[in-house]
C-alpha positions as CSV (number, residue, x, y, z in Angstrom):
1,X,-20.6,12.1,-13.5
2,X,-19.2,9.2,-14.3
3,X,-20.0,5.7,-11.6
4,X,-16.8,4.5,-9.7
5,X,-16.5,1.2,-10.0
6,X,-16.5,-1.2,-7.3
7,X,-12.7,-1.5,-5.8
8,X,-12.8,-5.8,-5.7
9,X,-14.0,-5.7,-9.3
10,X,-11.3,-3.3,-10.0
11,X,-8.3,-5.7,-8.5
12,X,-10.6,-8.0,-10.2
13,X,-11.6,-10.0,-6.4
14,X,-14.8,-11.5,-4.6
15,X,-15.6,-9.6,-1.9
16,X,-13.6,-10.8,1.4
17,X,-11.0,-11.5,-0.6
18,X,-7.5,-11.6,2.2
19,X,-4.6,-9.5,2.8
20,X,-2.7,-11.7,1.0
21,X,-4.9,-12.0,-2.5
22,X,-5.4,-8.0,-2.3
23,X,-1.5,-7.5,-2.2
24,X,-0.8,-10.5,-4.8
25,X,-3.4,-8.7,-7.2
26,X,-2.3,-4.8,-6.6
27,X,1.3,-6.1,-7.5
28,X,0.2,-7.6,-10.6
29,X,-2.0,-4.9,-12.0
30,X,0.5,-1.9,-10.6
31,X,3.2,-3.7,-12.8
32,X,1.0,-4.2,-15.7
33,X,-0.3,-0.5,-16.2
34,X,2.3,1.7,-14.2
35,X,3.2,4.5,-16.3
36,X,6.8,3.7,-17.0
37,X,6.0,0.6,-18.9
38,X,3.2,2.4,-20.5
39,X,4.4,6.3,-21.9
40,X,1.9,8.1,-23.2
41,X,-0.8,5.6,-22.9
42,X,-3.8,8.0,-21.3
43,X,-6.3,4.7,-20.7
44,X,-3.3,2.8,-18.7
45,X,-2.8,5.8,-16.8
46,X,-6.2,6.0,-15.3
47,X,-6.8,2.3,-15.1
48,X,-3.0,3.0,-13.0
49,X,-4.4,5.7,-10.9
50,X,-8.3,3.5,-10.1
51,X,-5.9,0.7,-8.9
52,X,-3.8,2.7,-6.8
53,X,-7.8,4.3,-5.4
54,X,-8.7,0.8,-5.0
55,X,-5.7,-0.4,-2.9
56,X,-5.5,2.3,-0.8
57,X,-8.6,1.7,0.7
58,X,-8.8,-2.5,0.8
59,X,-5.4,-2.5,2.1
60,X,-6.5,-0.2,5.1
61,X,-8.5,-2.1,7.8
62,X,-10.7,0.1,8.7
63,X,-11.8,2.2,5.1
64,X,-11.8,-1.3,4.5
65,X,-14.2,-2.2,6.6
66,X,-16.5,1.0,6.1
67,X,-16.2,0.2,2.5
68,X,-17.8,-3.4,3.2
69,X,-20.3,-1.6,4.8
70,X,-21.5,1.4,3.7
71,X,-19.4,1.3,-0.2
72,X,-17.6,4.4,-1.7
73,X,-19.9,6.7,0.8
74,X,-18.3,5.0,3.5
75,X,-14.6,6.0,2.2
76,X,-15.3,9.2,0.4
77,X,-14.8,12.4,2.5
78,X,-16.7,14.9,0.5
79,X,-19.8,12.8,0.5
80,X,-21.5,13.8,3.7
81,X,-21.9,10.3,4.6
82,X,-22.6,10.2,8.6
83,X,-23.5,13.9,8.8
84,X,-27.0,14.0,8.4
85,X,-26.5,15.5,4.4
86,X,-27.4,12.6,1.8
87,X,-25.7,14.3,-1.3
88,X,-22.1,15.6,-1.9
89,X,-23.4,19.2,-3.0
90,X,-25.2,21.1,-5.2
91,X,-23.0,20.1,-7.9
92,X,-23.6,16.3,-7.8
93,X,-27.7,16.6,-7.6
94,X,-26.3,18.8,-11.4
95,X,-24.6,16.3,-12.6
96,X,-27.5,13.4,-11.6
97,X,-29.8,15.1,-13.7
98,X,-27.5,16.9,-16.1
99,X,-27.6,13.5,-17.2
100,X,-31.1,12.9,-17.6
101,X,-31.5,15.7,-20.2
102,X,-28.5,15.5,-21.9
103,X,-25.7,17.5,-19.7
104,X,-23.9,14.3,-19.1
105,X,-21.7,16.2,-16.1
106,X,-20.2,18.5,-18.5
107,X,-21.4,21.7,-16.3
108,X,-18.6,20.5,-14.0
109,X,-15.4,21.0,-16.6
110,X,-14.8,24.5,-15.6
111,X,-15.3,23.8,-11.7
112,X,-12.3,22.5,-9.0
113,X,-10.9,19.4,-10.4
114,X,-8.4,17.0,-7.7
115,X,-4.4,16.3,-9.2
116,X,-3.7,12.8,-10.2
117,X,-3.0,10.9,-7.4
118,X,0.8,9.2,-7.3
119,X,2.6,6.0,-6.6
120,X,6.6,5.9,-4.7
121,X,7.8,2.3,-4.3
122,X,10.8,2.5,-1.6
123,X,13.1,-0.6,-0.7
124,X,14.0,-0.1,3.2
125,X,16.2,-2.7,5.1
126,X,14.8,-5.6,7.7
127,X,15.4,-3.1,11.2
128,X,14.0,0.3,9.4
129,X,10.8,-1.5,8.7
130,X,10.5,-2.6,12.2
131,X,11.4,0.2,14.2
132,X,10.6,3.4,11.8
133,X,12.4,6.0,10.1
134,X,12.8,8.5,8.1
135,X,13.4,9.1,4.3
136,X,14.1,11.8,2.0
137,X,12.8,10.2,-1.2
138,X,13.0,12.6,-4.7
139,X,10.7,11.5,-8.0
140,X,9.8,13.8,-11.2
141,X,6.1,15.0,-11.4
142,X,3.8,17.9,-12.2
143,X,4.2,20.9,-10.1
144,X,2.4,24.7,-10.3
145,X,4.2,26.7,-12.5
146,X,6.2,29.1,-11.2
147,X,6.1,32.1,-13.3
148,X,2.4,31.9,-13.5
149,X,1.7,30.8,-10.1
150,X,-0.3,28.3,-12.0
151,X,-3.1,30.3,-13.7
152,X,-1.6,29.5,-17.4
153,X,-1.8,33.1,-18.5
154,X,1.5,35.3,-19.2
155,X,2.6,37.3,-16.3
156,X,0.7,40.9,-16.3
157,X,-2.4,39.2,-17.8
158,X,-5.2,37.1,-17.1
159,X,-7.9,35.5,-19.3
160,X,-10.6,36.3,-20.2
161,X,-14.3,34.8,-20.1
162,X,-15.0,33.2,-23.3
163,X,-18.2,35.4,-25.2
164,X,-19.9,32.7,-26.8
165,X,-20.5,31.0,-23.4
166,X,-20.2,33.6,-20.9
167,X,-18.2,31.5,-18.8
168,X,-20.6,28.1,-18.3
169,X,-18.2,26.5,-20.3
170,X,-21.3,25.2,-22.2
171,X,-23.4,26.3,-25.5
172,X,-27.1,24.9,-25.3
173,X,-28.6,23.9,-28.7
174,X,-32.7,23.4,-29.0
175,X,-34.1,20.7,-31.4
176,X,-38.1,20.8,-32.3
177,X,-39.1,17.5,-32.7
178,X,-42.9,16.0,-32.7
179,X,-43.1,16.1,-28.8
180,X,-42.1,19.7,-28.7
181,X,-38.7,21.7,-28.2
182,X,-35.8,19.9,-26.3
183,X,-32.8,21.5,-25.5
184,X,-29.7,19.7,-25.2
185,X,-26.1,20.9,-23.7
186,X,-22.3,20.5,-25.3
187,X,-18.9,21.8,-24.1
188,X,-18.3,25.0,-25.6
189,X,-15.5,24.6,-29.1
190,X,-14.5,28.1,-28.2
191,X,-12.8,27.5,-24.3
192,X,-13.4,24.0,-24.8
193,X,-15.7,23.6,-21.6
194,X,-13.5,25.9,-19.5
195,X,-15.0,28.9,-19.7
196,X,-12.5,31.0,-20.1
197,X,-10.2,32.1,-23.1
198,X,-6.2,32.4,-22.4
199,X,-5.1,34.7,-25.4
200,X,-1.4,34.9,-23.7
201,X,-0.2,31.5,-22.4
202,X,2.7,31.5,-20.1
203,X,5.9,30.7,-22.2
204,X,7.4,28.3,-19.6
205,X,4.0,26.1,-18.5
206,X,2.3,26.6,-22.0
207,X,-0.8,28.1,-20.8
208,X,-1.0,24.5,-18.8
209,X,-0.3,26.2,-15.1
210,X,2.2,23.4,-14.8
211,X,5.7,22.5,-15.5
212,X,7.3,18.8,-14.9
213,X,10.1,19.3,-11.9
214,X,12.2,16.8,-9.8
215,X,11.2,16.6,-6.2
216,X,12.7,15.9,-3.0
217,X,10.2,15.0,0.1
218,X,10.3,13.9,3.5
219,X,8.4,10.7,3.8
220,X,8.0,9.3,7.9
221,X,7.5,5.5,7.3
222,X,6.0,4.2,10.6
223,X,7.2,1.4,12.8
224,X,5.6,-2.1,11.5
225,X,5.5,-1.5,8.1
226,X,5.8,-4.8,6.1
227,X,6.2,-5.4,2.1
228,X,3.3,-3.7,0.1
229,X,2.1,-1.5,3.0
230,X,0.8,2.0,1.7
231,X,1.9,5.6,3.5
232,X,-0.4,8.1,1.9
233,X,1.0,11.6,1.5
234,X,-1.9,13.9,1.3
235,X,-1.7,16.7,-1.0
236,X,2.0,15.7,-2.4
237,X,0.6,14.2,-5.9
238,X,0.2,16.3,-8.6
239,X,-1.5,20.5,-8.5
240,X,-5.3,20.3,-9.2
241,X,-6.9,22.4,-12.0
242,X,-9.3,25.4,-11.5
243,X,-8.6,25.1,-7.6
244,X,-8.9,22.0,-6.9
245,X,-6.8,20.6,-4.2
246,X,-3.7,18.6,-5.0
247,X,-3.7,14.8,-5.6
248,X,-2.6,12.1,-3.0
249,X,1.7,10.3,-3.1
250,X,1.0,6.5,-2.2
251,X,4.4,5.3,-0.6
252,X,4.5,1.6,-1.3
253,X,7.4,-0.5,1.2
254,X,9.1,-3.1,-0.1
255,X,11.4,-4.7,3.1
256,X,14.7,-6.3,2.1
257,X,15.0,-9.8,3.9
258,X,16.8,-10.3,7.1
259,X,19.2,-12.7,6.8
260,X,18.7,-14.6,10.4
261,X,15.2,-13.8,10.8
262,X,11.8,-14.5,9.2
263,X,8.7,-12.3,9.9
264,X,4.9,-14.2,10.1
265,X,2.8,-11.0,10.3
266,X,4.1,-9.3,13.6
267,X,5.9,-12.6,15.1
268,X,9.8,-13.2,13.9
269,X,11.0,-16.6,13.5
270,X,14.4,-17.6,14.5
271,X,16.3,-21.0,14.1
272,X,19.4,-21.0,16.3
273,X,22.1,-23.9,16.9
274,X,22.0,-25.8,20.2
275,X,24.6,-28.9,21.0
276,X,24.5,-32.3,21.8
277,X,25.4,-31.7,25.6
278,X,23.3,-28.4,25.8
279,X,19.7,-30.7,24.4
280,X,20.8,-33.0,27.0
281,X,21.7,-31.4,30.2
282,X,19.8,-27.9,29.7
283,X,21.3,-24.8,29.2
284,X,21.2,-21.1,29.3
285,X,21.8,-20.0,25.6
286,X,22.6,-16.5,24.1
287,X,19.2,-15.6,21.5
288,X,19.6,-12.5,19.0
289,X,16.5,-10.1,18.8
290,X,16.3,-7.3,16.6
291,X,16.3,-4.8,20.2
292,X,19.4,-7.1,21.1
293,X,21.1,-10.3,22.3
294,X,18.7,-12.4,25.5
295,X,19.8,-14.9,27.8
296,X,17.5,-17.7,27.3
297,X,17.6,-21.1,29.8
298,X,16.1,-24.4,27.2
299,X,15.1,-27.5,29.6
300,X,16.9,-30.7,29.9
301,X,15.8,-33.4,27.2
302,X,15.5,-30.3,24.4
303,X,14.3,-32.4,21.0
304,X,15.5,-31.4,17.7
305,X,12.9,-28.7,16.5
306,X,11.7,-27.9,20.1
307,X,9.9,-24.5,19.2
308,X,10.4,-21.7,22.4
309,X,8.4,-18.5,23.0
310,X,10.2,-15.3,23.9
311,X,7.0,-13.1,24.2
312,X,6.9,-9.2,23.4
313,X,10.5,-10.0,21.1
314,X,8.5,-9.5,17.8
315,X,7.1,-6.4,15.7
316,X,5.0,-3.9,16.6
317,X,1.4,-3.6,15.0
318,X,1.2,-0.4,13.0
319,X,-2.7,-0.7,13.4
320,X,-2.8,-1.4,17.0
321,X,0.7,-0.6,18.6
322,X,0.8,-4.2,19.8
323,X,4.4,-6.2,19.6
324,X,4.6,-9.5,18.4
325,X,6.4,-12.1,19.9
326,X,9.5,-14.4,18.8
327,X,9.5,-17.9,17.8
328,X,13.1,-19.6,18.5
329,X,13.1,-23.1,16.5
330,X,15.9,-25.8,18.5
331,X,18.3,-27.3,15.8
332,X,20.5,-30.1,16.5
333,X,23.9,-28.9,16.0
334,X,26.3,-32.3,15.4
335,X,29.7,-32.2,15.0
336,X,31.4,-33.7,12.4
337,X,35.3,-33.2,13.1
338,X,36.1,-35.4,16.5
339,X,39.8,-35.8,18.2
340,X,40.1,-39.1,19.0
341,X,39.9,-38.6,22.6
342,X,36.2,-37.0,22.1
343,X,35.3,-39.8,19.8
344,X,35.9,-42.4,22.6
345,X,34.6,-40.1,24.9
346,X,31.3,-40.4,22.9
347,X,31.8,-44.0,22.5
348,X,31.7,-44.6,26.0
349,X,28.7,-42.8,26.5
350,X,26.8,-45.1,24.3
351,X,27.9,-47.7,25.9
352,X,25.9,-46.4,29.0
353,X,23.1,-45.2,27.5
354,X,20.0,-47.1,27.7
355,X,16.2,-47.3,26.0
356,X,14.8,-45.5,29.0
357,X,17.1,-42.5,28.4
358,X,14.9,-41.5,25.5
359,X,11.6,-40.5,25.1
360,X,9.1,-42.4,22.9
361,X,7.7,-40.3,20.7
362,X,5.1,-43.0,18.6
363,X,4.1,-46.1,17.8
364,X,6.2,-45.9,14.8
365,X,9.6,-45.9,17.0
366,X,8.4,-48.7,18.7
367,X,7.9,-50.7,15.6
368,X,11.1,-49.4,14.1
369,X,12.9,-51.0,17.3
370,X,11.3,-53.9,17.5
371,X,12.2,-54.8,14.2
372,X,15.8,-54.7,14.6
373,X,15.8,-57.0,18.0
């Protein structure tokens, strides 16, 4: 059975690596080795599929953190971990020493085998990542056959167990060498490891059990969703062979850009206009949110940049349910076309104005004014 590798070393990261560095480094690989850019190419496929494994769990915070922990058995469901058994099965102690004297996990060809596992990327606007929705998305992949309900044999038939194995899916050879008799186990060339012979494939799957077919599914995306955020669809990848269960559809979001607002993990950013007279005196001023427009009163002596806090205004968490909160950034709004009565309106308010009307902000200021006297 062969050894998963370890899930940094396969996004090629330290361990601890952030978010950020996980995201940068499943984009990179994803593109590299997904299997429209690479057709046919069976090594790319499964280096696709390991990266997809890998993400799934790093990107999670908590397999995440019971993969720090405890490693794959902290993350894999069929390997007891935390219920008092300390092996998968039967099958695996097999397979530990099928490798020992030669079996190599070949005794396992003919049992259960998982579907490949799947990858969706779908583009959703600003609001629908925010507050949720609902997709119908539709992709091409490997579905049971219908006509043979996925068994591979014609209708009306069945196969049969192969005779030179008797089903094992496995011929045992002995070799006499000078420290006695070893024997050693191969796939059988008859069923090829299966076990079984299938002297009438199905005409539409090819004795496969499977035919390639466009798709439409339902896919919830959850509120809080950001760029690069995984939704795993259990059991929508492709059908598994010899009964085993179905592979895994990873949904990965990719969230258009707003164009007024900026998200910082769960906060939103917003820079919004304020003028001369409103800085000055104090106003109430109208602030957009995604839920809506607020009334929002800014203080008397508002500086250019001033940042204010609407709390609650942000994003929910989709790990905790938690909003975040909105940032509204002041920006000095000048104008730059003036009737000549507002120009000497202007004018005569400079004339008024004095050095205590202003706040000094440094030392720098100070200098800069002193040098002009």
């Amino acid at each position: 059975m062969a050894e998963k590798r370890d899930y940094y070393e396969v996004l090629g990261l330290q361990k601890g690596a952030s978010d950020d560095e996980i995201k940068k480094a499943f984009r990179k690989l994803a593109m590299k080795y997904h299997p429209d850019r690479n057709p046919g190419d069976k090594e790319a496929e499964e280096k696709f599929k390991e990266i997809n494994e890998a993400y799934a769990v790093l990107s999670d915070p908590d397999k995440k953190d019971k993969y720090d922990r405890f490693g794959h058995a902290g993350v894999d469901p069929n390997a007891g971990f935390g219920s008092g058994a300390g092996f998968g099965g039967f099958d695996d102690i097999f397979d530990m020493f099928g490798g020992m004297f030669g079996g190599g996990g070949q005794r396992r060809r003919n049992g259960p085998r998982k579907g490949n596992d799947l990858q969706y990327q779908i583009t959703i606007t600003f609001e629908e990542a925010a507050f949720g929705c609902k997709k119908d998305i539709e992709l091409t992949k490997y579905v049971e056959c219908r006509t043979c309900s996925g068994t591979g044999a014609k209708p009306g038939t069945s196969k049969k167990t192969c005779s030179r194995c008797g089903g094992t899916g496995q011929v045992t050879t002995s070799q006499r060498t000078a420290f006695g008799t070893f024997q050693s186990a191969s796939p059988c060339p008859d069923c090829g490891g299966t076990g079984q012979i299938n002297e009438s494939p199905c005409p539409d799957c090819g004795g496969t059990g499977r035919t390639r077919k466009s798709v439409k599914i339902s896919v919830d995306i959850p509120a809080g969703v950001d760029n690069d955020s995984v939704i795993s669809l259990r059991g929508q990848g492709e059908p598994g062979e010899n009964g085993g269960p179905a592979g895994d559809l990873y949904i990965v979001t990719r969230v258009k850009p707003h164009d007024m607002f900026t998200r910082k993990g769960n906060d939103l950013w917003l820079e919004i206009p304020v003028t001369f007279d409103q800085a000055a005196l104090g106003a109430n001023i109208t602030v957009p949110t995604l839920e809506g427009k607020v009334s929002y009163k800014i203080p008397a002596g508002t500086q250019p940049g001033t940042v204010f806090r609407l709390k609650g205004k942000g994003i929910v968490s989709v790990k905790n349910g938690k909003k975040g909160d909105m940032y509204v950034k002041a920006v000095l709004e000048v104008p730059v076309k003036l009737s000549g009565k507002q120009r000497r309106a202007i004018e005569s308010m400079k004339n008024v104005m004095t050095d205590d009307c202003y706040q000094k902000k440094s030392k720098f200021l100070d200098s800069f004014k002193e040098l002009f006297k």
